[in-house]
BAPA-417404 format. One record per residue (C-alpha): x, y, z. Coordinates in steps of 0.05 Angstrom, whole numbers, padded with zeros to 5 digits, always signed. Layout:
N
XYZ...
END
This chain:
369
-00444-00170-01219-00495-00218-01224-00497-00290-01201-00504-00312-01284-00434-00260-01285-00397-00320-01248-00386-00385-01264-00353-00434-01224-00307-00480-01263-00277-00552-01243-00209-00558-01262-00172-00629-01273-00106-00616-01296-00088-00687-01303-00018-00722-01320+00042-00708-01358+00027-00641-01400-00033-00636-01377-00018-00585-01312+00038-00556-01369-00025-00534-01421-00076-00521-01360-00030-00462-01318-00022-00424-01378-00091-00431-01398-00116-00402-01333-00081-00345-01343-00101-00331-01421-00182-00335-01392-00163-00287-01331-00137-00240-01383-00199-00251-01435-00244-00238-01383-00222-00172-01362-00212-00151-01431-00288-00173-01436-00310-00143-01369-00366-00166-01332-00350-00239-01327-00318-00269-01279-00290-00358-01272-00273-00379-01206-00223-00438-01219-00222-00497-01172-00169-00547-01180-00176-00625-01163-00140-00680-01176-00150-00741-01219-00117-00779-01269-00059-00834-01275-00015-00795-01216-00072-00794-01169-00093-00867-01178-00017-00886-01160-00022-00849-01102-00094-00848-01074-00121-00917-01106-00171-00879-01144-00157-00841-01215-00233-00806-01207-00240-00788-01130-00312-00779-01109-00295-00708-01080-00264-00697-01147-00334-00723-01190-00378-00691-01142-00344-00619-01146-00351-00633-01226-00426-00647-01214-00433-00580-01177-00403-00531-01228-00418-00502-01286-00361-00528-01334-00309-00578-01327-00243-00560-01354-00194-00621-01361-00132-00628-01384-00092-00696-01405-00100-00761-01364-00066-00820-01361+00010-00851-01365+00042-00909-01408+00070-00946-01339+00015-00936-01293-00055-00981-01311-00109-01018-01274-00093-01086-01248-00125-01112-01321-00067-01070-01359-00131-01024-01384-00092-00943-01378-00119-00899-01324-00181-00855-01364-00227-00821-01313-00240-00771-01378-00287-00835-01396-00305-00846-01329-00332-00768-01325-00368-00779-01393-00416-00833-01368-00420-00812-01293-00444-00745-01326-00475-00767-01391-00433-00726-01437-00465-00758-01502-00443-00717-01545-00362-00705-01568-00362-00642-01606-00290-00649-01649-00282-00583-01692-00236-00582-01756-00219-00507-01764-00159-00503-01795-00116-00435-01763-00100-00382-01800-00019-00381-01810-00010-00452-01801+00017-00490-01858-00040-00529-01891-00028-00608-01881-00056-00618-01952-00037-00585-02021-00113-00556-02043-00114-00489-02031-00181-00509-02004-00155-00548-01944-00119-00482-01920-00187-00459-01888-00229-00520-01867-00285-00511-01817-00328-00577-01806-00350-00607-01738-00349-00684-01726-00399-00700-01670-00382-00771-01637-00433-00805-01597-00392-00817-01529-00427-00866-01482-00451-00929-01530-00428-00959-01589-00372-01000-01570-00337-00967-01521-00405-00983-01474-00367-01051-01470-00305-01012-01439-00293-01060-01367-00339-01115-01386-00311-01158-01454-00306-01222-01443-00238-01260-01463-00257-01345-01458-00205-01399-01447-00148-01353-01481-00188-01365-01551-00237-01322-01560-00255-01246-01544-00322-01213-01554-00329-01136-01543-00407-01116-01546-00439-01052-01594-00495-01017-01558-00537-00981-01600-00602-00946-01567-00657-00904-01589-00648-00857-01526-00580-00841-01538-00585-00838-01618-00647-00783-01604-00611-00742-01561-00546-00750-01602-00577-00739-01673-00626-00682-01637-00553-00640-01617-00519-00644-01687-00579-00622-01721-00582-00568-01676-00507-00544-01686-00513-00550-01758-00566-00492-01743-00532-00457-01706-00472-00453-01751-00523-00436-01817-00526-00374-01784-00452-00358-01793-00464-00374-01873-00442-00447-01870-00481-00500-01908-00527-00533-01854-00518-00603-01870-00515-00663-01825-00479-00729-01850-00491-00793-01811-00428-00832-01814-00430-00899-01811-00429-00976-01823-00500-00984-01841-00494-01032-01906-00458-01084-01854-00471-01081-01779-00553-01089-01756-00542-01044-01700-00511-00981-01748-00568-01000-01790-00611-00985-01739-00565-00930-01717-00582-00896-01799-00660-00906-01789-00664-00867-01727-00625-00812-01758-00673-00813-01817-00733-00807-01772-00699-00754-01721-00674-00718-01794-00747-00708-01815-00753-00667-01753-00708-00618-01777-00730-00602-01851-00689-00542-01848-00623-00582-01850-00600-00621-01906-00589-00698-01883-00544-00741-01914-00505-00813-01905-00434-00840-01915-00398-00896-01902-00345-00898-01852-00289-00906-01894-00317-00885-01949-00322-00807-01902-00243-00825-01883-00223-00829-01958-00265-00759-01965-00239-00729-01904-00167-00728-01940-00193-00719-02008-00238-00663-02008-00256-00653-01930-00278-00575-01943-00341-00617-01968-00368-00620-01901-00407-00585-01851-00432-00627-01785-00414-00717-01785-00446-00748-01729-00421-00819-01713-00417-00877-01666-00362-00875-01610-00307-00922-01637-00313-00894-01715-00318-00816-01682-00254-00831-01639-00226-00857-01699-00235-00798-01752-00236-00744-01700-00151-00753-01699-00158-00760-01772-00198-00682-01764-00135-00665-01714-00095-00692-01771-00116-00638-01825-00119-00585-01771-00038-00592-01763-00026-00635-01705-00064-00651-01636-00029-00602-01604-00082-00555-01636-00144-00596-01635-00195-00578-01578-00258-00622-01568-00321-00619-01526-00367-00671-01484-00432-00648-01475-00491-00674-01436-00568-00637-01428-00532-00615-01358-00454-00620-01351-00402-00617-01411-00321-00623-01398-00271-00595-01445-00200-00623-01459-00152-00619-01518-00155-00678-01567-00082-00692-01542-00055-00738-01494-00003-00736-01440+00064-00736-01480+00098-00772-01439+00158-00765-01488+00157-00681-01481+00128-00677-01408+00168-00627-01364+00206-00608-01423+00174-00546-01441+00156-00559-01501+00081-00571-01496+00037-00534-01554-00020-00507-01512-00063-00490-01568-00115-00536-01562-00125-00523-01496-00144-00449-01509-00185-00475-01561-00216-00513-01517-00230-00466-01464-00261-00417-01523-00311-00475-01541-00319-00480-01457-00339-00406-01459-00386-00403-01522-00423-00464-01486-00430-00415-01418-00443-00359-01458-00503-00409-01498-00527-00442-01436-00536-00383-01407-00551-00328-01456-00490-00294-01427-00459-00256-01485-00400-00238-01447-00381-00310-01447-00386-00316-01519-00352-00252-01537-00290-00281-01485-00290-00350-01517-00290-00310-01596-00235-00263-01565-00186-00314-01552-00203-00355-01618-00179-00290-01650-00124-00286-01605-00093-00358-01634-00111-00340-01701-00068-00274-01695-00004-00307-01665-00001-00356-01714-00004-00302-01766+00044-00264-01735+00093-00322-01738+00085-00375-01690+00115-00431-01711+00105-00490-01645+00159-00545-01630+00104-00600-01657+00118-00572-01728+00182-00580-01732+00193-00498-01696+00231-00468-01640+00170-00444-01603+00149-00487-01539+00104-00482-01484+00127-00409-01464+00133-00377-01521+00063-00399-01554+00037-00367-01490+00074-00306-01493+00042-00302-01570-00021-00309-01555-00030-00263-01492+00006-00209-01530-00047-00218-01600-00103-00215-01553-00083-00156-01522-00078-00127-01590-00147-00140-01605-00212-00096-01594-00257-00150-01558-00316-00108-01592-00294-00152-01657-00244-00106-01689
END
């Protein structure tokens, strides 16, 4: 085996659910890879999160941030809890922490509806949605996160940071997924989302896109309001292809996506820098289900697929790619086959989804059939 055959991985469980979603994760990739052959993840665990800020004094250790420097992909699940928060009542989040340490500008959100799951909406349409919201993740306004201002009790100013730099580099990656999913027959079209009739700096945000946009002459551009695109997303959302927004809208309509996807229990996402990229489920900690075993670990499978396609991308490693598609089938199939999770009102919890998914993928030919 090569050294480009194994990949060293950084693994953040995190709080609550987290650890719940992340052990049986591990064990779904151990099982896609040796389906795949010839790939091989060597997991390393470290802590971080709400849990190890109570007890260590620091949610993000360094030992922790440097071992997610050194590898090739960060997988992290849920961090944070309701009673445990920074001395300014702000919750424990080193998931933000990791996105600017690491300059993970992009938040890839994919709405893919899955096969067997009741469709949220009554359209026919809406029972097969595939459209990816791409959320700018270190400016906008959450590059004011730690330093608004609050004067005299009567007044509270958060700041919007809007920069050429990061609207390049931003604009530059949706334009390129948009090609990248033409290939696969969808419409290669990238929307700018945003607030540009109102706010200078999303004005400013809409003329970079138009210049970056003439760039790529092979993609369709486009523009829409913010909540004009929110009205859309429930109205006729099989419209879209790629959105690419500021942080606060993206955070915003990327639960909306999770929304017509059936939950956040199946919603994966993405961060990805020009180096590192992390990827978590859309879902937080539960604190009301944790230890319960009740936990849908769906989109963190999802997520690790999307980890996988990046590996196998970054590094021309189909192997990767054919592990990440393998267990994307896998999901598909056990929801076909019946799953029905706790989340949706079902008697299926943490275990059993597992159980369903290891035994579709072993019923699959990882060759595609």
């Amino acid at each position: 085996m090569s050294a480009n055959d194994s990949f060293r991985i950084a693994v953040l469980p995190g709080d609550g659910i987290g650890p719940e979603v992340m052990a049986p994760c591990l064990d779904l990739l151990d099982r896609a890879m040796r389906r795949v052959g010839g790939l091989d993840c060597r997991f390393e665990q470290h802590p971080a999160g709400a849990f190890a800020y109570r007890d260590t004094g620091s949610a993000l250790p360094r030992a922790t941030l440097e071992a997610a420097r050194a590898a090739d992909a960060i997988l992290l699940g849920a961090m944070g809890w309701p009673d445990i928060r920074y001395p300014d009542g702000t919750e424990i989040a080193p998931q933000l922490d990791l996105r600017f340490e690491l300059e993970l500008f992009a938040g890839i959100r994919p709405v893919r509806t899955i096969p067997g799951l009741p469709p949220v909406l009554a359209d026919p349409r809406a029972a097969s949605l595939d459209f990816v919201l791409v959320r700018e993740s270190t400016e906008g306004l959450f590059a004011s996160r730690g330093k608004g201002v609050v004067e005299n009790d009567r007044e509270a100013r958060d700041t919007m940071v809007i920069t050429r730099n990061g609207c390049e580099r931003l604009f530059d990656a949706a334009f390129g997924l948009a090609r990248s999913r033409k290939t696969f027959g969808r419409p290669g079209t990238v929307t700018c989302v945003d607030k540009a009739n109102v706010f200078a700096s999303l004005a400013f945000f809409r003329k970079v896109f138009d210049e970056r946009a003439a760039l790529h002459p092979d993609i369709a551009a486009r523009h829409a309001y913010v909540d004009a695109v929110a009205l859309f997303m429930v109205q006729r959302p099989w419209e879209f292809d790629v959105l690419v927004t500021e942080n606060m809208f993206g955070d915003i309509l990327s639960d909306l996506g999770a929304g017509l996807m059936g939950g956040l229990g199946v919603a994966p996402s993405g961060d990805i820098g020009l180096r590192h990229a992390v990827f978590q489920p859309c879902h937080g900690t539960a604190p009301d289900i944790a230890g319960r075993g009740r936990a849908n670990p769906t989109a963190m499978f999802l997520s690790a697929a999307m980890m996988l396609d990046w590996l196998g991308d970054r590094h021309a490693h189909a192997g990767a790619r054919q592990a990440g598609d393998l267990v994307r089938r896998a999901v598909d199939r056990a929801f076909l086959q019946g799953l029905h999770p706790c989340e949706r009102g079902g008697p299926h919890g943490t275990r059993e989804v597992t159980a369903a998914v290891l035994a579709a993928l072993d019923q699959i030919d990882p060759s595609g059939t």
